[in-house]
C-alpha positions in Angstrom: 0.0 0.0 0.0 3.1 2.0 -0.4 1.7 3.2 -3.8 -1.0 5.4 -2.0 1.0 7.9 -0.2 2.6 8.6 -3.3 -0.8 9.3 -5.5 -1.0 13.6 -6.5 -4.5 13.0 -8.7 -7.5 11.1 -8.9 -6.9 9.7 -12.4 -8.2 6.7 -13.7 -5.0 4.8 -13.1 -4.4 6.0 -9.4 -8.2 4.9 -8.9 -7.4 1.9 -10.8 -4.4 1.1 -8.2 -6.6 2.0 -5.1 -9.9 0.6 -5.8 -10.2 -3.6 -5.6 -13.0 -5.1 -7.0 -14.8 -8.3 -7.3 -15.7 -9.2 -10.3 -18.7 -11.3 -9.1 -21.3 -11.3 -11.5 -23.5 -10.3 -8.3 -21.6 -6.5 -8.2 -24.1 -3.7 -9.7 -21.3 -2.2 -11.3 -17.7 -3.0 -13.2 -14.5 -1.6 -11.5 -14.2 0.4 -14.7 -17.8 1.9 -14.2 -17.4 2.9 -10.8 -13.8 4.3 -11.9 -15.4 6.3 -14.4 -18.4 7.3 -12.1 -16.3 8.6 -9.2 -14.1 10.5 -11.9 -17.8 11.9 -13.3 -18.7 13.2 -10.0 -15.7 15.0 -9.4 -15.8 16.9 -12.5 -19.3 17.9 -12.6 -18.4 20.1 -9.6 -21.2 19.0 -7.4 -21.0 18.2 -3.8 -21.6 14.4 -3.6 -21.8 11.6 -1.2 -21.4 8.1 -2.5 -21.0 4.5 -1.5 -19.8 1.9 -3.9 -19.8 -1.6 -2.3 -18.1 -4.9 -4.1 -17.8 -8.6 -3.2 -21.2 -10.5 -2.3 -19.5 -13.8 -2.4 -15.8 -14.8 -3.6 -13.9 -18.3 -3.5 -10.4 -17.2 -3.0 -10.7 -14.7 -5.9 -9.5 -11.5 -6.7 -10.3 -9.8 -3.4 -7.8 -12.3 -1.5 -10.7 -13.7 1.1 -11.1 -16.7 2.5 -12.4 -19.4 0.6 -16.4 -19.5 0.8 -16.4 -15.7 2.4 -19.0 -13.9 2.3 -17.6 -10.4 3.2 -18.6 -6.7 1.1 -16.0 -4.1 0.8 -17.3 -0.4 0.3 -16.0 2.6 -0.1 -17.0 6.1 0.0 -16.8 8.9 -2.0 -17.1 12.5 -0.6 -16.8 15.4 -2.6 -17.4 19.4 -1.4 -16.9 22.1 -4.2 -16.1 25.5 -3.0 -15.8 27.7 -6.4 -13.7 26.0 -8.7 -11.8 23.7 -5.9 -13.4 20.4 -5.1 -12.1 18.4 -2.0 -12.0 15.2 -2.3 -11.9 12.2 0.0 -12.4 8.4 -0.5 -12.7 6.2 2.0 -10.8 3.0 1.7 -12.8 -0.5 3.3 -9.4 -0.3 5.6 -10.7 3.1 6.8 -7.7 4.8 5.4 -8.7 8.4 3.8 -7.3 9.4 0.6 -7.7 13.3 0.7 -6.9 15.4 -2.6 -7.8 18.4 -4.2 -9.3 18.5 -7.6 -9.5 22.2 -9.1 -12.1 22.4 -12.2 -12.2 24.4 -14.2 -15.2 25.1 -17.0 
């Protein structure tokens, strides 16, 4: 988890690095779709608060559980816009906050 301390943007590979996801046909969404949702939201300049949750059930897969778990992991996307500077957190399943800004500009 080195890799986090080290992140300057929420781009679509930094999100790609942070975010794991199940890819359980029982998830509402695609990694790349909440990817591309979370990077939506923080554009559009809106304050926003968001939970994306992954993982119903998993044999040992991608998520590294225990075989026959049936653990969730969500995490949360907070956004508040002053002008044209949004702040940013999401909220690892670890509890670990990833603060950055995000300046937009239209």
């Amino acid at each position: 988890m080195k890799q986090l301390k080290n992140i300057k943007a929420f781009t679509k590979t930094e999100l790609n690095k942070l975010i794991k996801w199940s890819s359980s046909r029982y998830n509402d969404y695609k990694k790349v779709d909440v990817i591309n949702d979370i990077l939506k939201i923080i554009d559009s300049g809106q304050d926003a608060e968001k939970e994306y949750t992954t993982g119903s059930y998993c044999e040992k897969g991608i998520l590294g559980m225990r075989s026959g778990s049936n653990y969730g992991m969500t995490y949360k996307l907070i956004t508040e816009n002053v002008g044209c500077i949004c702040y940013v957190d999401l909220i690892l399943p670890s509890g670990e906050v990833i603060s950055r800004l995000h300046i937009n500009i239209n």
